[in-house]
N, CA, C and O atoms as a GROMACS GRO file, in nm:
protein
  300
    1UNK      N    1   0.652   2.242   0.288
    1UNK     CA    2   0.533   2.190   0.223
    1UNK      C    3   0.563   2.170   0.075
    1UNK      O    4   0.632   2.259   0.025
    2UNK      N    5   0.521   2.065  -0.012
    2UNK     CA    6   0.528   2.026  -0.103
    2UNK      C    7   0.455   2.159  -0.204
    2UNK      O    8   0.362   2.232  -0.170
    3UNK      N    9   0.520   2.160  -0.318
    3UNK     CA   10   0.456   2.224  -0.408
    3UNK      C   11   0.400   2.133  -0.524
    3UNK      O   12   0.305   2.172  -0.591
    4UNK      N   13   0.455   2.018  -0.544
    4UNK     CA   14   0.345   1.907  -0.620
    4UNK      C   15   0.212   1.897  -0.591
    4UNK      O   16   0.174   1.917  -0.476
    5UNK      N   17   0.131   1.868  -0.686
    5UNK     CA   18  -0.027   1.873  -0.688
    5UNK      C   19   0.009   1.707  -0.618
    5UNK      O   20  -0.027   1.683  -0.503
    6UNK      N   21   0.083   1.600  -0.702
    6UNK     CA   22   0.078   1.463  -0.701
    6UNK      C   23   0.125   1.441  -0.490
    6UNK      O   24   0.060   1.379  -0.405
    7UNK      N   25   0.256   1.520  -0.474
    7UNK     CA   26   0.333   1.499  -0.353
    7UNK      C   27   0.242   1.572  -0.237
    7UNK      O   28   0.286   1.553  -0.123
    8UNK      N   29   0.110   1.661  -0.247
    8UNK     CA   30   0.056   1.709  -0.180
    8UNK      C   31  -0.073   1.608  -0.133
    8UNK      O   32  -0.128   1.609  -0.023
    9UNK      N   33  -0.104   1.523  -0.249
    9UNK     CA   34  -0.191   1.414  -0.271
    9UNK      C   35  -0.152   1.284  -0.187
    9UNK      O   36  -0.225   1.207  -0.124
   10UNK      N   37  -0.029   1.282  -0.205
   10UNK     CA   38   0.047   1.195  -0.102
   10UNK      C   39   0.068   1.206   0.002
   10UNK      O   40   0.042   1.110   0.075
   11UNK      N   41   0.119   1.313   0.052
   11UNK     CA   42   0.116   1.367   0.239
   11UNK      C   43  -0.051   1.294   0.306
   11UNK      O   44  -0.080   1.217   0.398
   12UNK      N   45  -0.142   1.385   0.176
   12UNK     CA   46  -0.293   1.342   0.287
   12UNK      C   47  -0.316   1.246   0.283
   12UNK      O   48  -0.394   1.207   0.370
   13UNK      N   49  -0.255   1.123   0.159
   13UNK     CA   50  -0.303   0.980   0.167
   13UNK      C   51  -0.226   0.893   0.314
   13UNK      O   52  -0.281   0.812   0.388
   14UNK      N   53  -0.082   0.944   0.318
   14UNK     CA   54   0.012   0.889   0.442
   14UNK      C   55  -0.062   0.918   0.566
   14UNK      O   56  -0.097   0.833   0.647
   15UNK      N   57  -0.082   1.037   0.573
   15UNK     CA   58  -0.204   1.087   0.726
   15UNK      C   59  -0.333   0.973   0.735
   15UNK      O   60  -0.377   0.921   0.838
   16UNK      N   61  -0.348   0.966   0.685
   16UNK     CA   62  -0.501   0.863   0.635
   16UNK      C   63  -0.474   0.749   0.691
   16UNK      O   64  -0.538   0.696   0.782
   17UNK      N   65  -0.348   0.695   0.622
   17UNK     CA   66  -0.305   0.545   0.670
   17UNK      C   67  -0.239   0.559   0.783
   17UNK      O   68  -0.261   0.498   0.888
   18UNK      N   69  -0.165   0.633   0.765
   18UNK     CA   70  -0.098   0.615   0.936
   18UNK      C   71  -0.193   0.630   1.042
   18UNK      O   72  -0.185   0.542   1.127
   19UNK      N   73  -0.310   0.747   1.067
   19UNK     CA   74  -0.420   0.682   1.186
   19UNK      C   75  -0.478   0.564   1.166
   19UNK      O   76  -0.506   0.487   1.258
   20UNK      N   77  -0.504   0.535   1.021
   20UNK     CA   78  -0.588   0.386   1.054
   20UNK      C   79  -0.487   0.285   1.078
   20UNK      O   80  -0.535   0.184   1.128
   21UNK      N   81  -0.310   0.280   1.048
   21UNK     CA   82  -0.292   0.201   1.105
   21UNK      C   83  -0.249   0.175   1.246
   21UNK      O   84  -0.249   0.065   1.302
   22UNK      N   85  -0.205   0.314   1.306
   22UNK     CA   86  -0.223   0.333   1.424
   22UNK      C   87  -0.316   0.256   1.491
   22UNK      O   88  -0.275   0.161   1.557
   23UNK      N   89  -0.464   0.285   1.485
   23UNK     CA   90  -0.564   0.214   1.553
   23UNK      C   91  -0.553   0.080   1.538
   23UNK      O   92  -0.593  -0.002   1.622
   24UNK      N   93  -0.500   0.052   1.432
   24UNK     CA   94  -0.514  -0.111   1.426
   24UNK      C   95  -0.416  -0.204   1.526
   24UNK      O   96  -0.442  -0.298   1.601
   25UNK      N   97  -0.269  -0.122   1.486
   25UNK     CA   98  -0.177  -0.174   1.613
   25UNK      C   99  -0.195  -0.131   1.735
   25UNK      O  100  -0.104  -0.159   1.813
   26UNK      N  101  -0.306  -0.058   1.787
   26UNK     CA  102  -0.331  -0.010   1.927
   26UNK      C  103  -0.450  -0.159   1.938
   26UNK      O  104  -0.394  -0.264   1.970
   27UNK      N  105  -0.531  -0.163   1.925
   27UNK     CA  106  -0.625  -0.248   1.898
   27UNK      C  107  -0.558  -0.383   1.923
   27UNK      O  108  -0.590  -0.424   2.034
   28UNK      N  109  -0.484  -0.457   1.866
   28UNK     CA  110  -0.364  -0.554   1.855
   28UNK      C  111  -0.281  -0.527   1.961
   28UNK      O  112  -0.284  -0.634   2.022
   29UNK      N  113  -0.199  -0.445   2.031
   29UNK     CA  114  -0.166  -0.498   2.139
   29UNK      C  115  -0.236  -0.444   2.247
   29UNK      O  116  -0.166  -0.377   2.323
   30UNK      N  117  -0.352  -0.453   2.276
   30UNK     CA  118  -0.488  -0.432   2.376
   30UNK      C  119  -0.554  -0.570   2.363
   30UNK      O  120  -0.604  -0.618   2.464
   31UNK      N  121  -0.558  -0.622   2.275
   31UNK     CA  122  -0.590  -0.784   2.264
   31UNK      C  123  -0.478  -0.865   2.292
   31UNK      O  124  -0.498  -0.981   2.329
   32UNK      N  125  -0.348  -0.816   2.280
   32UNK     CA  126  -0.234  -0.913   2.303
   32UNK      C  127  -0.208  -0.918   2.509
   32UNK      O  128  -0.187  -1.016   2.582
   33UNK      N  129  -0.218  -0.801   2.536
   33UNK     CA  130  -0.216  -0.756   2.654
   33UNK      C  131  -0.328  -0.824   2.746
   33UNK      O  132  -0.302  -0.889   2.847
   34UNK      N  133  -0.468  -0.799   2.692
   34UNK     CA  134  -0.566  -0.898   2.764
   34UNK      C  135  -0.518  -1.071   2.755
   34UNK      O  136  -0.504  -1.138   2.858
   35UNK      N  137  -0.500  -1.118   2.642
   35UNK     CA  138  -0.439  -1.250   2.688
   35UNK      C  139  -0.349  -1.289   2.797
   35UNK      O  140  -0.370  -1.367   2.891
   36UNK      N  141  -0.282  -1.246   2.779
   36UNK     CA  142  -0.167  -1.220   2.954
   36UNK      C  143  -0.220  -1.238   3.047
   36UNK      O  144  -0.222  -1.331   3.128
   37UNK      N  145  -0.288  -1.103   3.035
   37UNK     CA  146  -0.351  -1.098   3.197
   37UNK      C  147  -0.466  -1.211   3.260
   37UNK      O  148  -0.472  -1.253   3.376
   38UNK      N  149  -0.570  -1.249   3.123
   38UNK     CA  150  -0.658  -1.338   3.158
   38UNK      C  151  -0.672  -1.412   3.012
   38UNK      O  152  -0.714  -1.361   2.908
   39UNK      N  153  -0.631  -1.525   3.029
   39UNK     CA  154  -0.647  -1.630   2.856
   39UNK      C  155  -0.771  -1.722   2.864
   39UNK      O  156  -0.775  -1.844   2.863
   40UNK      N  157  -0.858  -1.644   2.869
   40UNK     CA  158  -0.969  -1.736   2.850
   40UNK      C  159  -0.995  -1.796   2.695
   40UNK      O  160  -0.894  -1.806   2.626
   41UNK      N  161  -1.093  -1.827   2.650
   41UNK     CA  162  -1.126  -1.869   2.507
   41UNK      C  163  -1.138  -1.737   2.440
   41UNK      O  164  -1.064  -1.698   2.350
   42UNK      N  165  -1.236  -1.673   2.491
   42UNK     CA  166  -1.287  -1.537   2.401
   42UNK      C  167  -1.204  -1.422   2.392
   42UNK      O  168  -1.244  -1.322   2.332
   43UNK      N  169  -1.075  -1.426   2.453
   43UNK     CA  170  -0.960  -1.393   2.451
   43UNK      C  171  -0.856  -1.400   2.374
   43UNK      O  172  -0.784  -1.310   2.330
   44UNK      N  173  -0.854  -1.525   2.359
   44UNK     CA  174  -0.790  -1.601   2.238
   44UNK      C  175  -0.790  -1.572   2.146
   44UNK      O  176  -0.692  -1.524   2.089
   45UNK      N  177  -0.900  -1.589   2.097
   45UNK     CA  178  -0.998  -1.565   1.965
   45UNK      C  179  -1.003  -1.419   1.897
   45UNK      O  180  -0.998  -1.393   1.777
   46UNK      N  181  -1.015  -1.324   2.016
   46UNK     CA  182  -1.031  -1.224   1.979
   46UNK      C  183  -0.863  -1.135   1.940
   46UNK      O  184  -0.843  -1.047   1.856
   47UNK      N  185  -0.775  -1.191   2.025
   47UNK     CA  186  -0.624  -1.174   1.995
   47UNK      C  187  -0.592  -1.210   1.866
   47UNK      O  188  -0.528  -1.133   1.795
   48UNK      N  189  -0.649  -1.374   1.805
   48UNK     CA  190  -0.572  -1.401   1.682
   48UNK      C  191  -0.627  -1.350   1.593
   48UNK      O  192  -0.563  -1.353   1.488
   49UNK      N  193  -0.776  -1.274   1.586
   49UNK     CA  194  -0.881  -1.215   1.475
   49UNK      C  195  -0.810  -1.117   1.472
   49UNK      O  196  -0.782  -1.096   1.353
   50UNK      N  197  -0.747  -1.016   1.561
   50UNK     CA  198  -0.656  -0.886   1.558
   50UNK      C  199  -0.533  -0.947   1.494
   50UNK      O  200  -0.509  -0.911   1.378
   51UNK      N  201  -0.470  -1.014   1.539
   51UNK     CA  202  -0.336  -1.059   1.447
   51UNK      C  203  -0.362  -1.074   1.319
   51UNK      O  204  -0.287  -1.025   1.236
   52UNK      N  205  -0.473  -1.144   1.284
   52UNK     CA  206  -0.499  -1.202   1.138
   52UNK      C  207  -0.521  -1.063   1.054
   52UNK      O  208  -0.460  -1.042   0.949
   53UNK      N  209  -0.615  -0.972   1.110
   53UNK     CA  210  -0.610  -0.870   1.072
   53UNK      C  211  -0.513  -0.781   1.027
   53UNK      O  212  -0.499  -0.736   0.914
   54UNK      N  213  -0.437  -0.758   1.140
   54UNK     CA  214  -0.315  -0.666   1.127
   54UNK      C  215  -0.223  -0.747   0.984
   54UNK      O  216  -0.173  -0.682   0.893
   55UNK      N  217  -0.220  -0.852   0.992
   55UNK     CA  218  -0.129  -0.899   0.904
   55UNK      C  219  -0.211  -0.875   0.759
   55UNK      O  220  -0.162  -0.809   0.667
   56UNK      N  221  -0.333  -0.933   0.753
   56UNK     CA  222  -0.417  -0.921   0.585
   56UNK      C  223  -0.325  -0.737   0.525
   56UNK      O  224  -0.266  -0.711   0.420
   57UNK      N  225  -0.357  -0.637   0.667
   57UNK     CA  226  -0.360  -0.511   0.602
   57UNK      C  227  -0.247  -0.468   0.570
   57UNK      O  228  -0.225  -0.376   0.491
   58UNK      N  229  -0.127  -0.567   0.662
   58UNK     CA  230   0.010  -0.531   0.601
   58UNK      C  231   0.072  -0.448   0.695
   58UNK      O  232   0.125  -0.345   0.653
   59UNK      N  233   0.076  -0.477   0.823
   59UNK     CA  234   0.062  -0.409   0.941
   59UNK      C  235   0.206  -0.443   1.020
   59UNK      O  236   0.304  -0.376   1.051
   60UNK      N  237   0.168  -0.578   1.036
   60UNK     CA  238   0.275  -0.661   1.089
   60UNK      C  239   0.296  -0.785   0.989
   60UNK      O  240   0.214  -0.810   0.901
   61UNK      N  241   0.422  -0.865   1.010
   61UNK     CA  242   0.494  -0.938   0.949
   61UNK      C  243   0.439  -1.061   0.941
   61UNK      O  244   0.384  -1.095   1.046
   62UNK      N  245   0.436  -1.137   0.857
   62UNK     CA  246   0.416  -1.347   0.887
   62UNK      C  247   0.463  -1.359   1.020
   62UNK      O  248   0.383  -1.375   1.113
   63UNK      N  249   0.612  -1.351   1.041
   63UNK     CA  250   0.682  -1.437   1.127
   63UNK      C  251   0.621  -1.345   1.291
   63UNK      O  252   0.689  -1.352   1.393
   64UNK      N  253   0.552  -1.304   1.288
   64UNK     CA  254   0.511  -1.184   1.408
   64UNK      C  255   0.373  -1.203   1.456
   64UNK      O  256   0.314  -1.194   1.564
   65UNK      N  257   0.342  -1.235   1.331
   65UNK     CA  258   0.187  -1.331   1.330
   65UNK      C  259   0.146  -1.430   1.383
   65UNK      O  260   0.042  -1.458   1.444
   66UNK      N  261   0.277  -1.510   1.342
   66UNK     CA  262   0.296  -1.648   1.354
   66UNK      C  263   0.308  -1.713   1.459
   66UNK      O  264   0.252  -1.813   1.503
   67UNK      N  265   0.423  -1.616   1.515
   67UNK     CA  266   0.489  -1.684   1.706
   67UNK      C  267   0.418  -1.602   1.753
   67UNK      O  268   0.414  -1.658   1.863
   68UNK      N  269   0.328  -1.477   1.772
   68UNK     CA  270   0.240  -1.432   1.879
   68UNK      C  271   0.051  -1.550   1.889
   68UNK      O  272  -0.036  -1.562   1.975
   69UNK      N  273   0.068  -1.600   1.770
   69UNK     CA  274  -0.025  -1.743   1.739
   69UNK      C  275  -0.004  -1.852   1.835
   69UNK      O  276  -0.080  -1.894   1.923
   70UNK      N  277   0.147  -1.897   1.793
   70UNK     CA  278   0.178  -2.027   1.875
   70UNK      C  279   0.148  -1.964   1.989
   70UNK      O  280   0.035  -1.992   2.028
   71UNK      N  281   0.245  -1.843   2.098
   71UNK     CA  282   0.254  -1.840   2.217
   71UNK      C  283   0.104  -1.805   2.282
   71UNK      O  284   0.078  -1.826   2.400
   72UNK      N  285   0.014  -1.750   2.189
   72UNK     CA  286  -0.162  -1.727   2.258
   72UNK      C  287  -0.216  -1.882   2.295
   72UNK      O  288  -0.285  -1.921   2.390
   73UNK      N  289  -0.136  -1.981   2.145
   73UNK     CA  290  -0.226  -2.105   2.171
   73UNK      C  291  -0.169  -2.181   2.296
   73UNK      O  292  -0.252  -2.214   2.380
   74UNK      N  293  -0.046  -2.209   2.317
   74UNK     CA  294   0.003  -2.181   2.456
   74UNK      C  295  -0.009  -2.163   2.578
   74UNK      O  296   0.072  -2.204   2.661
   75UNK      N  297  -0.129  -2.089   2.607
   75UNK     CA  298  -0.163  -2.037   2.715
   75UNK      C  299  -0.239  -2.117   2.779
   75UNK      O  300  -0.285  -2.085   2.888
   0.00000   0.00000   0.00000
């Protein structure tokens, strides 16, 4: 365990982000996964709003964004 006031401040900020970004990439491929199985419209939609997401927060990459985009529109 850290004895920094600053590095102790940091452990609980990393815990913080790592569940929320956890949920976000669970979330994201649970929408990537429903497209597969059934690509309807509201499917779609709801896959690339999770991608768009994941990417604004810095989650996943452009280029990851990008071709899981093309291959949803694809379907």
């Amino acid at each position: 365990m850290a004895n920094i006031k600053s590095q102790k401040k940091r452990i609980k900020q990393d815990k913080i982000r790592n569940s929320r970004n956890k949920s976000i990439k669970s979330e994201l491929k649970t929408a990537l996964k429903n497209v597969t199985i059934n690509a309807n419209e509201s499917n779609k939609e709801q896959a690339i709003k999770a991608l768009d997401v994941a990417f604004s927060k810095g989650i996943v990459k452009k280029s990851y964004r990008d071709r899981n985009k093309s291959k949803i529109s694809s379907l």
